[in-house]
N, C-alpha and C positions, 0 to 999 in steps of 0.2 A: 914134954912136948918138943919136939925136934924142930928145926928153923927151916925155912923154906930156904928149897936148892935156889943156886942162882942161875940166871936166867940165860939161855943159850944163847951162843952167841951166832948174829946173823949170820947166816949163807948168801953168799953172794950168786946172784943169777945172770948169767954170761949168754946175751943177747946177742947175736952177729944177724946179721940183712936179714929181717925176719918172712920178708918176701921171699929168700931161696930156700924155705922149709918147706917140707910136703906136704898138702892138705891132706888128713887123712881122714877118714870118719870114727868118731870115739861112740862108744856103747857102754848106759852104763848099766848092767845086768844084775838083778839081785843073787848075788855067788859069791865066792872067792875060787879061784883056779891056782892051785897046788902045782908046784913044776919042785922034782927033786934038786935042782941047784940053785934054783930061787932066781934064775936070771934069764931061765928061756922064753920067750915073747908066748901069749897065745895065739893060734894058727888059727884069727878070725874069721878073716878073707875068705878061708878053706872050708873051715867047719862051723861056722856062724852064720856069716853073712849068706853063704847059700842059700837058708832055709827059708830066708825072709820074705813076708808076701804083703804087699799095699792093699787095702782096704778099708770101710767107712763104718765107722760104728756110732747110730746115733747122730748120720750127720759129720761126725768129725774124722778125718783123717787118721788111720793107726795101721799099720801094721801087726803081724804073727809072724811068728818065730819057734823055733824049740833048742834047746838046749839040753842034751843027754836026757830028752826024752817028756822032758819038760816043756809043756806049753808057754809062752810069754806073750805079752800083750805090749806093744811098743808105742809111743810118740816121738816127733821127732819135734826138737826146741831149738829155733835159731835162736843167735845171739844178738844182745841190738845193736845197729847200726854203729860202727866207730868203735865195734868191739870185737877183739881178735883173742881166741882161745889159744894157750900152749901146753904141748905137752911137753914138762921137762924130765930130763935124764940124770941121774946123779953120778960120783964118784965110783969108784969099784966096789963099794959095798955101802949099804943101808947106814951104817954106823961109822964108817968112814968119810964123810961125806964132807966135801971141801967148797966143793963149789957144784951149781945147776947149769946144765945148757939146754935151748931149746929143741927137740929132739922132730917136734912137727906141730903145725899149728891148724883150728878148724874153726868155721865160723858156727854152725850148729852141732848138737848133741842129740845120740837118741838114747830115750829112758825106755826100761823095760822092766814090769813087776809082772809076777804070777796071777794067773786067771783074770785079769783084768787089767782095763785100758791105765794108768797111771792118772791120778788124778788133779787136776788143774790148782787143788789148793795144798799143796804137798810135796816134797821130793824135790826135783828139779825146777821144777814153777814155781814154786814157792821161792825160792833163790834164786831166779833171776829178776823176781818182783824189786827184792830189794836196791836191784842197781837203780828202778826209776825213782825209788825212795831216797838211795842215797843222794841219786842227782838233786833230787828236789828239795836236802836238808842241807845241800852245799852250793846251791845255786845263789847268785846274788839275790836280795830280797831286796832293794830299792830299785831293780828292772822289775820286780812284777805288780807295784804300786806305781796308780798317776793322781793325777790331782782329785780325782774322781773317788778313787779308793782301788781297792785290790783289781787287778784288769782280769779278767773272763779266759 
C-alpha cells in the first residue's frame, strides 16, 4: 500500500481593485472546447452568444441557444447579494502555476443543459443553495434566540 502524496501547496490569488475588472458574462455549457494550443479563448461573443433567444417556459424565464447544432435550454442565476464572482487566470501553463489573478469578474451565471430547461434542484442551483446554508451554520446562534425562545 503506497502512502498518500503530500498535500499541494497553496496558490496564491493576486487580487488588485476588483472594481477595475470587466463584467463579463460566464456560460456554463454542457461541452468541453478543444483549442490545438490549449490557451486560445473561445469566440463566445461571436459564435454563442448570437444565437441566444429569451423566453418562458412554464411560467419561468429561460432562454435557447445552439451550439454546433445542438439545442440548449439555458437559466440565468444571479448571485447573492454581497457576492462577487471571479474569473481567474494562471501562470503560463496549467502545471506551472505559481500564482492566480483576477482575469474578470460577474455577478450572475447562465447554465445551460441539453433538451431541457436545467433544473432547480441540480447543477448550479443546487450550489448556490449551499451559500445560504453555509451562512446559516456560521451565523452567530445567540442573535437568533430571545428570552422567548428561537425568533421567527
Amino acid at each position: 500500500m503506497s502512502s498518500p502524496s503530500p498535500p499541494s501547496p497553496p496558490i496564491p490569488v493576486i487580487v488588485e481593485d476588483i472594481d477595475n475588472h470587466p463584467v463579463l458574462p460566464i456560460h456554463s455549457i454542457p461541452c468541453q472546447i478543444l483549442t490545438e494550443d490549449g490557451t486560445r479563448e473561445a469566440r463566445v461573443k461571436n459564435c454563442f452568444e448570437t444565437t441566444i433567444t429569451n423566453e418562458k417556459q412554464e411560467g419561468v424565464a429561460c432562454m435557447s441557444a445552439s451550439f454546433r447544432g445542438r439545442p440548449l435550454q439555458g437559466i440565468t442565476h444571479d448571485l447573492p447579494q454581497d457576492y462577487t464572482g471571479v474569473v481567474l487566470s494562471s501562470g503560463s501553463s496549467e502545471t506551472d502555476c505559481k500564482e492566480m489573478r483576477v482575469k474578470s469578474v460577474f455577478s450572475s451565471l447562465n447554465e445551460w443543459s441539453l433538451d431541457s430547461v436545467p433544473s432547480a434542484d441540480e447543477g448550479i442551483s443546487s450550489a448556490l443553495k449551499w451559500i445560504d446554508i453555509a451562512n446559516a451554520i456560521h451565523s452567530d446562534v445567540a442573535s437568533s434566540f430571545t428570552d422567548d425562545g428561537p425568533s421567527q
